[in-house]
N, C-alpha and C positions, 0 to 999 in steps of 0.2 A: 504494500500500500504506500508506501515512502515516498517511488519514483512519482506515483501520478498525482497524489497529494500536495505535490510542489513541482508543478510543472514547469513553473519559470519563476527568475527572477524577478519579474514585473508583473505576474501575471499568475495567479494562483487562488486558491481556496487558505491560504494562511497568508499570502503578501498580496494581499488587493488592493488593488493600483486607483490612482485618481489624485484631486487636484481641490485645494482648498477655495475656488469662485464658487459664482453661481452656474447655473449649467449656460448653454450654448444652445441657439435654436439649431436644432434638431438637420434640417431642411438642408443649409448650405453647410453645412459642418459635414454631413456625413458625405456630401459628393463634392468638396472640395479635392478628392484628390482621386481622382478616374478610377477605375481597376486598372493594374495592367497584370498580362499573365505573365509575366516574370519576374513580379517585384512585391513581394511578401510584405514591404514596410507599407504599403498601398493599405492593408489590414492592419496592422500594428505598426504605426508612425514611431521611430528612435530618432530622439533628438533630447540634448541637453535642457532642463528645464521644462517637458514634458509634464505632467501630472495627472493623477487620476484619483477620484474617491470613489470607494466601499462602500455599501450598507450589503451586513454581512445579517443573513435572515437565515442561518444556516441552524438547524435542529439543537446542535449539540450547544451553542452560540452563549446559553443559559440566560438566567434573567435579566431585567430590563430593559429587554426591547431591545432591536435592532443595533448592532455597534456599526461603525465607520473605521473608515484605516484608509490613509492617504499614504501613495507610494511614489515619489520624484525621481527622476532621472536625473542625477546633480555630477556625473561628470563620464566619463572614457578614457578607459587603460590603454596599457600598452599592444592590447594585442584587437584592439579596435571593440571591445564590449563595453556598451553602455551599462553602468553600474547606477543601483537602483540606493535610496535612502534605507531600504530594507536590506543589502548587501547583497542585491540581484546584480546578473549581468546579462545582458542579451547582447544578439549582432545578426544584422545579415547577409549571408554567407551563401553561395553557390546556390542565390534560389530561396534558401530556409531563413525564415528568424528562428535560432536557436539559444542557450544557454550554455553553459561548460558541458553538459552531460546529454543533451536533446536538444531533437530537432522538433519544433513545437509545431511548425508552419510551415509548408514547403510548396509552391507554386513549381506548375500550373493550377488553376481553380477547378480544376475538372469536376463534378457530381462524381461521387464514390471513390475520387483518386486515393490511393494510400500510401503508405511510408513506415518506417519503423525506425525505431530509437535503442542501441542496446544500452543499458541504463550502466549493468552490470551482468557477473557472468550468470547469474540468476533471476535477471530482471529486465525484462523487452518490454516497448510500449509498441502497440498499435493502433494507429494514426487511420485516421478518414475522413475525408468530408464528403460528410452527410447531407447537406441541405444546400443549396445557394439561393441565392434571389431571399431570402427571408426577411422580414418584416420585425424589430424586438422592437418593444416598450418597454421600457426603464424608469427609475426617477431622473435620468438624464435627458429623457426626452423619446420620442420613435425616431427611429433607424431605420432605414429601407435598405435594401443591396449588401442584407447581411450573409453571411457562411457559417453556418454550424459544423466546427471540428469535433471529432467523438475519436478517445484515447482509451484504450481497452490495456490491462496490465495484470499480471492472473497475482493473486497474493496467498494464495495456498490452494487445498486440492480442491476446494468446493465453495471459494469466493475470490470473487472478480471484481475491480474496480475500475470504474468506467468513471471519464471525466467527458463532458460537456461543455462546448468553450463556444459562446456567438461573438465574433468580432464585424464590426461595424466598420468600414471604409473612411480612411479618416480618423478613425477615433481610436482602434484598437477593441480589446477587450469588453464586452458589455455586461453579458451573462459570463457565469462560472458557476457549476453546478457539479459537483461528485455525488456518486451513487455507489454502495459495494452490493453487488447481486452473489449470493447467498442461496443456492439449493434454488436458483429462478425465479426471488424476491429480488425485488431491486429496493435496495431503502434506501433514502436520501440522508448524505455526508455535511456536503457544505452548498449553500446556494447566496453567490452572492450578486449585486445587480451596482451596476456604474451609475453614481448618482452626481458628479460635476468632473470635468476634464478642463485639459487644458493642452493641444497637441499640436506641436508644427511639423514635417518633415525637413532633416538639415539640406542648405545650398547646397548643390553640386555644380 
């Protein structure tokens, strides 16, 4: 459960990414920056001073209502990975945004394309995107031209953990939802939704 439970640096069910404004209308925010099919940050924009906020609605989450957790992009190593306020790092790389250990995202956008991650020598994720064209509503706002990635990762003999990722054009990350399916239950882990951002992609 380790590998898919922290997918990424910027981007997870325990480092939920966002940005201390108000949110952004919805509209020009999410098609400011085209699709293209070879350019993953198109999904998930890296850029220095980036931001994203949390409301983490997730089961285990405990009392008092909904928390928030703000994740910034505040600077870039040496081997070109943006490094996260939470001590994430992402980059993208032949195609992928990925992390030190996965490839989170990997274009072409194709319906059903897949990929896989060896995390470790007893630990593979598998990658697929499952949806395009989708439509999410958040407290950040609706989203159109989004992609739902689905990350499958086995965590012993008779449960599986499945993570759920919508990224939004422009924006990155929206939804984050893990599930561990259990004998053919699927019970819900962490479900969290993007509730203000803040996102450019850098000058080239």
């Amino acid at each position: 459960m380790r590998a898919v439970s922290r997918p990424a640096a910027l981007l997870l069910a325990a480092s939920l990414l966002a940005c201390a404004h108000s949110p952004e209308p919805a509209g020009p925010s999410s098609s400011r920056f085209p699709a293209g099919p070879e350019d993953p940050t198109t999904y998930f924009p890296l850029a220095v001073g980036n931001e994203w906020t949390w409301v983490d609605h997730s089961p285990q989450s405990g009392g008092g209502g909904p928390k928030r957790r703000t994740v910034r992009i505040v600077g870039r190593d040496a081997d070109g990975y943006y490094v996260d306020s939470e001590k994430g790092a992402l980059r993208s790389s032949r195609g992928c945004i990925q992390d030190r250990s996965r490839r989170l995202l990997c274009a072409p956008f194709d319906l059903d394309r897949t990929w896989t991650s060896i995390v470790s020598e007893t630990s593979t994720e598998r990658y697929q995107i499952a949806a395009t064209g989708v439509t999410a509503t958040v407290p950040a706002g609706t989203f159109e031209g989004c992609m739902l990635v689905r990350a499958r990762n086995r965590a012993g003999p008779d449960t599986e953990i499945l993570l759920e990722t919508t990224y939004a054009p422009g924006v990155g990350p929206v939804r984050i939802e893990t599930f561990a399916l259990v004998g053919g239950r699927k019970v819900p882990q962490v479900r969290a939704e993007l509730a203000s951002y803040r996102t450019e992609r850098p000058a080239k």
